[in-house]
PQR file with spaces between the fields and no chain letter, atoms N, CA, C, O and H, PARSE charges and radii, in Angstrom:
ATOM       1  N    UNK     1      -5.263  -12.648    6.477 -0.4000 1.5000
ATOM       2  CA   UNK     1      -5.265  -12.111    5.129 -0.0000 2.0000
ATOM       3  C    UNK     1      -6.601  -11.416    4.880  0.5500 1.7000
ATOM       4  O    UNK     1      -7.602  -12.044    5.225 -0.5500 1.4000
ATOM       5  N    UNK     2      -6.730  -10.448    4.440 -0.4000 1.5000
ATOM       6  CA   UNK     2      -7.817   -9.502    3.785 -0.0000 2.0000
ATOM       7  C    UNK     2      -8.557  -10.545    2.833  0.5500 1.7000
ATOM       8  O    UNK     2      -7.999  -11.490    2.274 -0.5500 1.4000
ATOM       9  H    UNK     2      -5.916   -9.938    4.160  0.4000 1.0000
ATOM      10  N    UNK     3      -9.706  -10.264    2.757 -0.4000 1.5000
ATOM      11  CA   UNK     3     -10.989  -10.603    1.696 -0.0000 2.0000
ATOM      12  C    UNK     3     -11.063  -10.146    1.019  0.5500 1.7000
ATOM      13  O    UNK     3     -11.002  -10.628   -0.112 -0.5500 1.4000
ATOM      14  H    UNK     3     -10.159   -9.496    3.211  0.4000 1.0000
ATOM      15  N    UNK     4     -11.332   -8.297    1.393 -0.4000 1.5000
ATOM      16  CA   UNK     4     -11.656   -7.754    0.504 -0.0000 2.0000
ATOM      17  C    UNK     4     -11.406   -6.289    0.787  0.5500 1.7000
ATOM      18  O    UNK     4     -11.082   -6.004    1.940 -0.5500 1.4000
ATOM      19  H    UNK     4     -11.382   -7.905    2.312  0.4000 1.0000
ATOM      20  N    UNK     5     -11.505   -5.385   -0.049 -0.4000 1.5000
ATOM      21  CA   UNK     5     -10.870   -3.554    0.628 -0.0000 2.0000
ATOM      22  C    UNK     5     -11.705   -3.069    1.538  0.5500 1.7000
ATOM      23  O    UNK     5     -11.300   -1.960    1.887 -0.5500 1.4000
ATOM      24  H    UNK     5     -11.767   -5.617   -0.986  0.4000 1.0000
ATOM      25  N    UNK     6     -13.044   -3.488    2.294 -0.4000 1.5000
ATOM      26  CA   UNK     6     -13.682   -2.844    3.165 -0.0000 2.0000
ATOM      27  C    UNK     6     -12.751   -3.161    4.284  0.5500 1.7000
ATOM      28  O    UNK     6     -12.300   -2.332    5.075 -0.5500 1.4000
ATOM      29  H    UNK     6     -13.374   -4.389    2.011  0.4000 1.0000
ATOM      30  N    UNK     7     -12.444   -4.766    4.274 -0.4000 1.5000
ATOM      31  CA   UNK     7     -11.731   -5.403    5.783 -0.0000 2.0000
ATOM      32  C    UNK     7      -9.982   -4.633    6.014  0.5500 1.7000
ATOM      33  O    UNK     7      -9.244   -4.837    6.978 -0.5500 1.4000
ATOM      34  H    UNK     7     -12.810   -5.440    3.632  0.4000 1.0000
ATOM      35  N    UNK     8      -9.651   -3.630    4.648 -0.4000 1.5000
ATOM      36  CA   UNK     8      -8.682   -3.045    5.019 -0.0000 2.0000
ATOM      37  C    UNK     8      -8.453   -1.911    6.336  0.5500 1.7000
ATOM      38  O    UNK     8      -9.525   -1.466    6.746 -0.5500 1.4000
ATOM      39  H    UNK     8     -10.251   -3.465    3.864  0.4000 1.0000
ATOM      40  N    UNK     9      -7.472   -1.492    6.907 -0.4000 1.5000
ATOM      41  CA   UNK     9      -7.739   -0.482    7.467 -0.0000 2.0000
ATOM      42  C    UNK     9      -7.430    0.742    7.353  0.5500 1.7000
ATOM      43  O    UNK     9      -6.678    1.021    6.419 -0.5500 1.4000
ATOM      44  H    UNK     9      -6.601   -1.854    6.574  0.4000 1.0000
ATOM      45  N    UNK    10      -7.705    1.386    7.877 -0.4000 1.5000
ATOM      46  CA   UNK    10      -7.726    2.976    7.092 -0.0000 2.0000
ATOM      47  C    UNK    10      -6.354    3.779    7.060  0.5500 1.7000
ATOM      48  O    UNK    10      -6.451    4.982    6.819 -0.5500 1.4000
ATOM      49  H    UNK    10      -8.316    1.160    8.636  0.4000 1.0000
ATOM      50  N    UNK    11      -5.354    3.362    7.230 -0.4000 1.5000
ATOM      51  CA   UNK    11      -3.531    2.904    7.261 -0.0000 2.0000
ATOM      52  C    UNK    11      -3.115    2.320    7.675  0.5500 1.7000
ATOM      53  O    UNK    11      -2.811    1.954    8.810 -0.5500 1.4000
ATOM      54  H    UNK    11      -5.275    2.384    7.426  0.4000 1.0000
ATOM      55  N    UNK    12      -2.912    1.870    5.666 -0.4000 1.5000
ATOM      56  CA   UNK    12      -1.781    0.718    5.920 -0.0000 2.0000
ATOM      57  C    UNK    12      -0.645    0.483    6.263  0.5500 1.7000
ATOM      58  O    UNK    12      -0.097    1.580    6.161 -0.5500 1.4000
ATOM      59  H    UNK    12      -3.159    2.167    4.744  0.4000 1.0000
ATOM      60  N    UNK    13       0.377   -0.504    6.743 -0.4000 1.5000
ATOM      61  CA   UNK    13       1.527   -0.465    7.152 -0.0000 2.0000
ATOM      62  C    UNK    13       2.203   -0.711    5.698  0.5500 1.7000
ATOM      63  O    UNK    13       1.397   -1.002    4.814 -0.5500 1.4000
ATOM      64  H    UNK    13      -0.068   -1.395    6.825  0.4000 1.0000
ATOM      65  N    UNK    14       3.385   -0.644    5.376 -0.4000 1.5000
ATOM      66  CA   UNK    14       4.150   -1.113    4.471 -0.0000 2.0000
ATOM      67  C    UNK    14       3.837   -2.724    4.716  0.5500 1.7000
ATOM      68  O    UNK    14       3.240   -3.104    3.709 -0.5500 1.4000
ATOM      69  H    UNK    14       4.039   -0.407    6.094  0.4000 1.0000
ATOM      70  N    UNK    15       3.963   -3.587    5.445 -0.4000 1.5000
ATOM      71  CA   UNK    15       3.961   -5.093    5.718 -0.0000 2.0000
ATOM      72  C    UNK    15       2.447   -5.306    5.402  0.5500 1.7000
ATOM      73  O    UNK    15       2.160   -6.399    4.915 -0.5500 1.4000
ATOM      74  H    UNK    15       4.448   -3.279    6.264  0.4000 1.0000
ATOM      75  N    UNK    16       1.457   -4.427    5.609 -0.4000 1.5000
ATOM      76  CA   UNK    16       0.010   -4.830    4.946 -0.0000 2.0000
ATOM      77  C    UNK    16       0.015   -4.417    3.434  0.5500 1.7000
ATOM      78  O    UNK    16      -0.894   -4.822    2.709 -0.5500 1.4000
ATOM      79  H    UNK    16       1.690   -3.538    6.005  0.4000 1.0000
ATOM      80  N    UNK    17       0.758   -3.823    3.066 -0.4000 1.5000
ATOM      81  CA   UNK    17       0.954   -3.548    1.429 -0.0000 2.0000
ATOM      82  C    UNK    17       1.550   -4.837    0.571  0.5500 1.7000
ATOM      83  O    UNK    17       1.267   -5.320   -0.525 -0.5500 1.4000
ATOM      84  H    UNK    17       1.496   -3.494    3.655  0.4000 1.0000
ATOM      85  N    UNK    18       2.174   -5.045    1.241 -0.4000 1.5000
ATOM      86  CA   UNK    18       2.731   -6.460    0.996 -0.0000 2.0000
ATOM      87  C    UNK    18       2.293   -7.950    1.079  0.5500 1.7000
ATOM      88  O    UNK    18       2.664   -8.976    0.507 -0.5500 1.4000
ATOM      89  H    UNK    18       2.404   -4.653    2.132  0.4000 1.0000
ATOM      90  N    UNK    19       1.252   -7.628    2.121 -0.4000 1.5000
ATOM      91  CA   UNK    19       0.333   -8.489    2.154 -0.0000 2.0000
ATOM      92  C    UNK    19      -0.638   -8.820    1.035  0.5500 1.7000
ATOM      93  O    UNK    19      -0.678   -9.831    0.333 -0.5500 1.4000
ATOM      94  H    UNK    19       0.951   -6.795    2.585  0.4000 1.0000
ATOM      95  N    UNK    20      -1.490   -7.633    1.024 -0.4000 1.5000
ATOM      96  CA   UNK    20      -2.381   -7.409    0.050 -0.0000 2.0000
ATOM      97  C    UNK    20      -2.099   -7.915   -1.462  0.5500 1.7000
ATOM      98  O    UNK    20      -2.920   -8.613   -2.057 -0.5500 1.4000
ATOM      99  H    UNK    20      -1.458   -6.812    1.594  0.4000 1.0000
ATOM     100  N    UNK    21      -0.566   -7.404   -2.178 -0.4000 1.5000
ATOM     101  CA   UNK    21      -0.486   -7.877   -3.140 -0.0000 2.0000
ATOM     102  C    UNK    21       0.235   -8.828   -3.615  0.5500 1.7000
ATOM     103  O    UNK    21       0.329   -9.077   -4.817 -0.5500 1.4000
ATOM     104  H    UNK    21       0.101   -6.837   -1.695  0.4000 1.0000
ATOM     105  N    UNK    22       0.955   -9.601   -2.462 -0.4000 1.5000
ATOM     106  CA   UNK    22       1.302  -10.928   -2.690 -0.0000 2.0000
ATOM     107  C    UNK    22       2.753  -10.473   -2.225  0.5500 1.7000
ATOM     108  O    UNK    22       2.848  -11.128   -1.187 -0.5500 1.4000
ATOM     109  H    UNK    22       0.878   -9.399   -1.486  0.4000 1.0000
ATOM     110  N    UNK    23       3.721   -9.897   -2.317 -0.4000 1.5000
ATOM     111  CA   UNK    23       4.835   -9.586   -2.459 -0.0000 2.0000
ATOM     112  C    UNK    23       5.597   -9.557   -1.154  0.5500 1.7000
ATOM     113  O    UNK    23       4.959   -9.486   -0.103 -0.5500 1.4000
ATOM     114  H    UNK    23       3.644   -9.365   -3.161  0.4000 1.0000
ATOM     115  N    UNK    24       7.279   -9.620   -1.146 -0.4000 1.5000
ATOM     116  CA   UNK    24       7.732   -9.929    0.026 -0.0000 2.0000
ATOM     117  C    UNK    24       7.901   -8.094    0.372  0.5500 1.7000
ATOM     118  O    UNK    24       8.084   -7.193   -0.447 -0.5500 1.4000
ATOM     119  H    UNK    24       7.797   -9.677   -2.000  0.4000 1.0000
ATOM     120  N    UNK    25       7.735   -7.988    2.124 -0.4000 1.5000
ATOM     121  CA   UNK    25       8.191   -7.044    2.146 -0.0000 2.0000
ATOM     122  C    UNK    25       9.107   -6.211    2.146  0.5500 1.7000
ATOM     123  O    UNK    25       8.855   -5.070    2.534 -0.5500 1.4000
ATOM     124  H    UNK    25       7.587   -8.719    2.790  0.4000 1.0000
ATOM     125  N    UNK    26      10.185   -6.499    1.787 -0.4000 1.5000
ATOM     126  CA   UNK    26      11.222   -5.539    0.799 -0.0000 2.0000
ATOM     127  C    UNK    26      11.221   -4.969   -0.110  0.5500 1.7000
ATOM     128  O    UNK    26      11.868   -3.942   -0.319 -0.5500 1.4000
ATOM     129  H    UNK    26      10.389   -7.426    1.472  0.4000 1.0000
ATOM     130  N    UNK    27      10.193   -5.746   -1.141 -0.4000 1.5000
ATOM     131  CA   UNK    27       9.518   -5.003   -2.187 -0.0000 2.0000
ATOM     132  C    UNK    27       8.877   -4.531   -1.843  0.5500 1.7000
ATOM     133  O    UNK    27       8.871   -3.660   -2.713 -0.5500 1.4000
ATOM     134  H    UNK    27       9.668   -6.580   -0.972  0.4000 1.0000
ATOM     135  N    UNK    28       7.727   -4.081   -0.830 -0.4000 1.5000
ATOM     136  CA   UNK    28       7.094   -3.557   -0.872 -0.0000 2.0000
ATOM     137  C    UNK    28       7.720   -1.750   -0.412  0.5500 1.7000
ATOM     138  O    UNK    28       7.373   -0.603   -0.691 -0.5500 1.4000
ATOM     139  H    UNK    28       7.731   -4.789   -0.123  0.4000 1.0000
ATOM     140  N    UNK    29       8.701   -2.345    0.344 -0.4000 1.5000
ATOM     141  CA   UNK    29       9.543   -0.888    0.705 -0.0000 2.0000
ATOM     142  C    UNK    29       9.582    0.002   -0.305  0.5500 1.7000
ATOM     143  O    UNK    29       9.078    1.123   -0.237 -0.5500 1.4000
ATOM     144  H    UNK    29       8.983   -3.277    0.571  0.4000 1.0000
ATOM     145  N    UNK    30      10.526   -0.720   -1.848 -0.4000 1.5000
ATOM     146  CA   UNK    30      10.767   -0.446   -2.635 -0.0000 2.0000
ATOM     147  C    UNK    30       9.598    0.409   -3.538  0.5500 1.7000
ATOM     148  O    UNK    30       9.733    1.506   -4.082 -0.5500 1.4000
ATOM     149  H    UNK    30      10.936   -1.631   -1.903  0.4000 1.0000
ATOM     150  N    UNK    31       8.503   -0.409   -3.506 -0.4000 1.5000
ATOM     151  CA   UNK    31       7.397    0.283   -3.862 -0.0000 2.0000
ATOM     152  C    UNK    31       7.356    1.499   -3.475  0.5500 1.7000
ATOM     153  O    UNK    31       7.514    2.531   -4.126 -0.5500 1.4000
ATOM     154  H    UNK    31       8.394   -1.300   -3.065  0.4000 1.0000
ATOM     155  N    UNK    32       7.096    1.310   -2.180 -0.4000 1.5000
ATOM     156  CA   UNK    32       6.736    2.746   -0.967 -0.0000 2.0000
ATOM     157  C    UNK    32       7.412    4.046   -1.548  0.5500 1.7000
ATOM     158  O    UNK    32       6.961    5.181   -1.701 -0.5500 1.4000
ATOM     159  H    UNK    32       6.967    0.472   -1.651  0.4000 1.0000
ATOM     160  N    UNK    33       9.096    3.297   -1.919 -0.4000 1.5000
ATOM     161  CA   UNK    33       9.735    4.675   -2.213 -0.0000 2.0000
ATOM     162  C    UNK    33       9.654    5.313   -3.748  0.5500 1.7000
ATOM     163  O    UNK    33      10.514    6.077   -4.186 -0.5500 1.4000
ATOM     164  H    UNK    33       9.463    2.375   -1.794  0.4000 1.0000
ATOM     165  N    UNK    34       8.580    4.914   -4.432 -0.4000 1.5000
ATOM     166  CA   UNK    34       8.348    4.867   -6.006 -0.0000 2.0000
ATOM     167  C    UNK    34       7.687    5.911   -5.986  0.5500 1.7000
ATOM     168  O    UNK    34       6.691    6.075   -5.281 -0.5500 1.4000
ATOM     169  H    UNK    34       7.882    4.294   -4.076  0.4000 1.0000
ATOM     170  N    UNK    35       8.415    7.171   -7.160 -0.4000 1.5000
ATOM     171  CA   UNK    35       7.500    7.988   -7.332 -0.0000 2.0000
ATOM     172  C    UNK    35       5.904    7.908   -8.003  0.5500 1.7000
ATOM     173  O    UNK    35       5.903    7.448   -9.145 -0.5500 1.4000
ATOM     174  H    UNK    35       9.224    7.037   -7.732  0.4000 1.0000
ATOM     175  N    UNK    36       5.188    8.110   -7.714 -0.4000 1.5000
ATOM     176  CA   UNK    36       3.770    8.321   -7.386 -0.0000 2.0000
ATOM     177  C    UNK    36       2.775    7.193   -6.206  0.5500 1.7000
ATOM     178  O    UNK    36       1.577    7.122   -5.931 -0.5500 1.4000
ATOM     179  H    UNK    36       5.189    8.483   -6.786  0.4000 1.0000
ATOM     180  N    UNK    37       3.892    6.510   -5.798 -0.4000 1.5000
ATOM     181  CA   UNK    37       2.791    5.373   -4.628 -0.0000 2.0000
ATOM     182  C    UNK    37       2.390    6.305   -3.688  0.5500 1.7000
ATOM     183  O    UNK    37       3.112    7.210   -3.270 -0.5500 1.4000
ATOM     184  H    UNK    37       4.865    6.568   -6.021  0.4000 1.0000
ATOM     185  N    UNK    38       1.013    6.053   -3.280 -0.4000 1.5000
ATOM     186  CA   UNK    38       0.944    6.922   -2.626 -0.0000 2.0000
ATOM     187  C    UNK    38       1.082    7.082   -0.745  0.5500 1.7000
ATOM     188  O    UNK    38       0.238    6.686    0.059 -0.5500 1.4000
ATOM     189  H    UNK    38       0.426    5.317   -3.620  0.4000 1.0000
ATOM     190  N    UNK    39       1.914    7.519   -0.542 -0.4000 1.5000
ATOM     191  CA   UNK    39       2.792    7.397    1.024 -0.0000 2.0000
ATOM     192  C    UNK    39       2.509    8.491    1.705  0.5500 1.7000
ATOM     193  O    UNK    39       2.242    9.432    0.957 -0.5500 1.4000
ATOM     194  H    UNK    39       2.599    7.840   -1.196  0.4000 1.0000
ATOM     195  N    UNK    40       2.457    8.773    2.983 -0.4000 1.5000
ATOM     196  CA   UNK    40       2.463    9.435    3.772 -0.0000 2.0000
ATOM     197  C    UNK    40       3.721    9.283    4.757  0.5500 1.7000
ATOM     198  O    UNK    40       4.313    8.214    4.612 -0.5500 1.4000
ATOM     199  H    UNK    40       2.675    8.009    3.590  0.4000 1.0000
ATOM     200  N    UNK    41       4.105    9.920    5.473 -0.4000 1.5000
ATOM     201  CA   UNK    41       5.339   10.423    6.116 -0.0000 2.0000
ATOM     202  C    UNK    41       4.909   10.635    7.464  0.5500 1.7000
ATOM     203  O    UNK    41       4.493   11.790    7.541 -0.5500 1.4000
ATOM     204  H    UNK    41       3.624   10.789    5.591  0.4000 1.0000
ATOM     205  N    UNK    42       4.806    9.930    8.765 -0.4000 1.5000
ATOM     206  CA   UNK    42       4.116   10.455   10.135 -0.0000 2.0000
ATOM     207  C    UNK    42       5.324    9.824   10.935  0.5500 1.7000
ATOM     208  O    UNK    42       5.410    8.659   11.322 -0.5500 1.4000
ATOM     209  H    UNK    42       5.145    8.991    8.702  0.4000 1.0000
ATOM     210  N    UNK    43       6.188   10.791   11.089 -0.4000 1.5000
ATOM     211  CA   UNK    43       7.202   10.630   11.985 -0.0000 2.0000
ATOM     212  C    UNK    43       8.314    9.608   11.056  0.5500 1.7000
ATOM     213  O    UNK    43       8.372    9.724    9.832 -0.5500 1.4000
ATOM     214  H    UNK    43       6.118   11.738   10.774  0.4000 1.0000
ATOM     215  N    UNK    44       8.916    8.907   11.589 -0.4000 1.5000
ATOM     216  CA   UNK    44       9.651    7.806   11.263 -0.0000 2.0000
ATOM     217  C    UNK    44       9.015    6.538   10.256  0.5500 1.7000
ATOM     218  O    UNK    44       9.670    5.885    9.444 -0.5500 1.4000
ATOM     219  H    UNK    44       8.869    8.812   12.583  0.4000 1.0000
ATOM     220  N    UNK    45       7.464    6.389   10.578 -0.4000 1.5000
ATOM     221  CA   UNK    45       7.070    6.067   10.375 -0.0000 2.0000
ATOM     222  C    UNK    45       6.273    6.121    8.571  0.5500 1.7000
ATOM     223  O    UNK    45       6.059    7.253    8.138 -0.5500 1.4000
ATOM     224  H    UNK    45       6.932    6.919   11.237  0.4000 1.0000
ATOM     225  N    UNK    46       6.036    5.364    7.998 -0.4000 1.5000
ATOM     226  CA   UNK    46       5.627    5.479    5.979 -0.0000 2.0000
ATOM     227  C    UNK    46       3.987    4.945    6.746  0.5500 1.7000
ATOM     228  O    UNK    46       4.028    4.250    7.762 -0.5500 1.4000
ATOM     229  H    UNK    46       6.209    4.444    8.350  0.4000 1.0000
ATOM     230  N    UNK    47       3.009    5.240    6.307 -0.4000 1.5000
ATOM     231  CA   UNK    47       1.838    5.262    6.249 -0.0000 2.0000
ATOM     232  C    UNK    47       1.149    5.003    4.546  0.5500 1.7000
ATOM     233  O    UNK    47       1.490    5.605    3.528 -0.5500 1.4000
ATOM     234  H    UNK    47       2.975    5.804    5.482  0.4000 1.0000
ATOM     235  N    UNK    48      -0.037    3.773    4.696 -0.4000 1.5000
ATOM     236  CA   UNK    48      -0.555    4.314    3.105 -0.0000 2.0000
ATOM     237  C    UNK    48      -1.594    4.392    3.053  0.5500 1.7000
ATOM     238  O    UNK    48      -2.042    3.276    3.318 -0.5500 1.4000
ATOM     239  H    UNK    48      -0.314    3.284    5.523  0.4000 1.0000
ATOM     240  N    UNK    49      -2.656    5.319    2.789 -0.4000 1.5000
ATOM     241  CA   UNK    49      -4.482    5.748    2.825 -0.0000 2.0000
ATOM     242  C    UNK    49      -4.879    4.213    2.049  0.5500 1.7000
ATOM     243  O    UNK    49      -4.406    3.654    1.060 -0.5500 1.4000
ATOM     244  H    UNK    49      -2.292    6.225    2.574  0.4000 1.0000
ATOM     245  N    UNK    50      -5.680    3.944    2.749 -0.4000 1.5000
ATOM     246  CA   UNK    50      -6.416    2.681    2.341 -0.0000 2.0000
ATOM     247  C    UNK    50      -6.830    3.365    1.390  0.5500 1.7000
ATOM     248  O    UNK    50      -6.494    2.647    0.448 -0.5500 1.4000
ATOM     249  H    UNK    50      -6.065    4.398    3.552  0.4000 1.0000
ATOM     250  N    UNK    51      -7.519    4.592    0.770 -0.4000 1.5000
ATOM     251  CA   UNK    51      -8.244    4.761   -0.341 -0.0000 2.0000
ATOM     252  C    UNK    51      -7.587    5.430   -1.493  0.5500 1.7000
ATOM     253  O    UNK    51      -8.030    5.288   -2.633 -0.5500 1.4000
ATOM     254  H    UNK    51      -7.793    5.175    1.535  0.4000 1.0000
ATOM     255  N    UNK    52      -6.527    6.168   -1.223 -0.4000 1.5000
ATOM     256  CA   UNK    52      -5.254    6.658   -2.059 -0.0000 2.0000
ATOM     257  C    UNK    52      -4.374    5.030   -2.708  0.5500 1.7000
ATOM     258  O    UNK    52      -4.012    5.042   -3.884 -0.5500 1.4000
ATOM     259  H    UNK    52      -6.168    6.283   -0.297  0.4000 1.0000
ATOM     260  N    UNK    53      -4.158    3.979   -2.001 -0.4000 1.5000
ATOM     261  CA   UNK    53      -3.767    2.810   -2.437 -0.0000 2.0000
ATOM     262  C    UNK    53      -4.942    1.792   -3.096  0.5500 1.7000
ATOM     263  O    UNK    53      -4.540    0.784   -3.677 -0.5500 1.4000
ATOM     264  H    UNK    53      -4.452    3.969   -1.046  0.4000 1.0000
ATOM     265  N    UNK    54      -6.127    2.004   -3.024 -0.4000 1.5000
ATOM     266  CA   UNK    54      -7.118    1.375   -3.525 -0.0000 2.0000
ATOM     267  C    UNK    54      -7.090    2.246   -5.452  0.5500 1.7000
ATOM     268  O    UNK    54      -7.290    1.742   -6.558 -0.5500 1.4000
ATOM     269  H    UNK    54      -6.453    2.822   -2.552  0.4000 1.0000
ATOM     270  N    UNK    55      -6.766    3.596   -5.048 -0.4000 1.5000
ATOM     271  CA   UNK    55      -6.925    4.324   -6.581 -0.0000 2.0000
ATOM     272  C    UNK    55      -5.405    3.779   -6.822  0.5500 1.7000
ATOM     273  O    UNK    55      -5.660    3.273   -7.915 -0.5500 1.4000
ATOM     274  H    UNK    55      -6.604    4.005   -4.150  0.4000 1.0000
ATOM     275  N    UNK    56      -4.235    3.539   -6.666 -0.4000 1.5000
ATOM     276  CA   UNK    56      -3.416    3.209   -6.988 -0.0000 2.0000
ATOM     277  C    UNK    56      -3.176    2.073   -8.170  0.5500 1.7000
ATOM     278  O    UNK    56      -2.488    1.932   -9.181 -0.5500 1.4000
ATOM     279  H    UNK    56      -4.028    3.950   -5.778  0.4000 1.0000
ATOM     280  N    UNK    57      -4.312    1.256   -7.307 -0.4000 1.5000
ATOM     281  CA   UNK    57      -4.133   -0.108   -7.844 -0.0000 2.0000
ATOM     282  C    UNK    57      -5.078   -0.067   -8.882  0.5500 1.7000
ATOM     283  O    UNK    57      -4.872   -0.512  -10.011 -0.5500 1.4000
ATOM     284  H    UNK    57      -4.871    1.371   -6.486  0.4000 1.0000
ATOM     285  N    UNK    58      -6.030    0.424   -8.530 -0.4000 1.5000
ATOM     286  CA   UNK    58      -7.251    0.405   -9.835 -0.0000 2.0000
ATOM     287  C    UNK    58      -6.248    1.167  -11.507  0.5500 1.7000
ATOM     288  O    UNK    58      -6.416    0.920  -12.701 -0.5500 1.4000
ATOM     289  H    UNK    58      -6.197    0.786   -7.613  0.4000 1.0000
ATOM     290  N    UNK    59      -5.622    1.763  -11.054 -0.4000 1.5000
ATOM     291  CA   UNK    59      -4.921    2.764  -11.971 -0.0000 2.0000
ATOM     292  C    UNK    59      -3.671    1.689  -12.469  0.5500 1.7000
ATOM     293  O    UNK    59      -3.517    1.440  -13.665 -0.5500 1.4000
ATOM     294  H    UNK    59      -5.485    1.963  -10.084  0.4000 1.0000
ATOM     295  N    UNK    60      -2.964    1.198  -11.607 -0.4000 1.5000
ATOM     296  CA   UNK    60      -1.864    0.200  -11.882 -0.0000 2.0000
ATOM     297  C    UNK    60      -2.401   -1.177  -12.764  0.5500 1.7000
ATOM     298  O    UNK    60      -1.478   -1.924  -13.087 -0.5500 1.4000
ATOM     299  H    UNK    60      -3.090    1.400  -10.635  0.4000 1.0000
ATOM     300  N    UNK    61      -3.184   -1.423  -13.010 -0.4000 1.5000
ATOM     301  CA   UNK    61      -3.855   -2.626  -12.885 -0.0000 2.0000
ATOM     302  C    UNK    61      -3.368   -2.945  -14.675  0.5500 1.7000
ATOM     303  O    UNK    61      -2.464   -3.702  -15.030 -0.5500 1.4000
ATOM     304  H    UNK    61      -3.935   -0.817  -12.748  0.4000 1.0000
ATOM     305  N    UNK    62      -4.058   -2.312  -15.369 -0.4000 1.5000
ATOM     306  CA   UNK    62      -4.121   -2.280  -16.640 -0.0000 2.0000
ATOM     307  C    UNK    62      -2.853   -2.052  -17.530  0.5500 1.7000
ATOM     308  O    UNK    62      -2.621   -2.098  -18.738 -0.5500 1.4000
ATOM     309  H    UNK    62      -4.792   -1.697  -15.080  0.4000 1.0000
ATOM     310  N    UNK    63      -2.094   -1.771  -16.328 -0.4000 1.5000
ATOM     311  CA   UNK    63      -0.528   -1.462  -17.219 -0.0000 2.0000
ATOM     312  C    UNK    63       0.455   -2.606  -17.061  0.5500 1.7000
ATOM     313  O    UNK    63       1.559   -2.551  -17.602 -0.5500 1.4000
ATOM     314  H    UNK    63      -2.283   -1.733  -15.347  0.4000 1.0000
């Protein structure tokens, strides 16, 4: 489990998204496919910028 956002890595998997905020990963899929999360697309593969998901959350937080 992460400490803290430095020990993140610089893309995340969907299953480390899920990690991070407690949630099972199915939800986190669900997330992934939410308009404005922020995702990347590399092949088959969903990707998420450790620092595009760090502004995510700072932004999500309060709502």
């Amino acid at each position: 489990m992460y400490k803290n956002y430095d020990e993140l890595p610089l893309m995340l998997s969907v299953h480390d998204v899920a990690e991070v905020l407690g949630i099972s990963k199915s939800n986190a899929y669900v997330l992934a496919k939410e308009k404005g999360f922020p995702t990347l697309k590399i092949g088959a593969r969903v990707v998420i910028p450790r620092d595009r998901f760090i502004e995510w959350i700072n932004k999500n937080v309060s709502k």
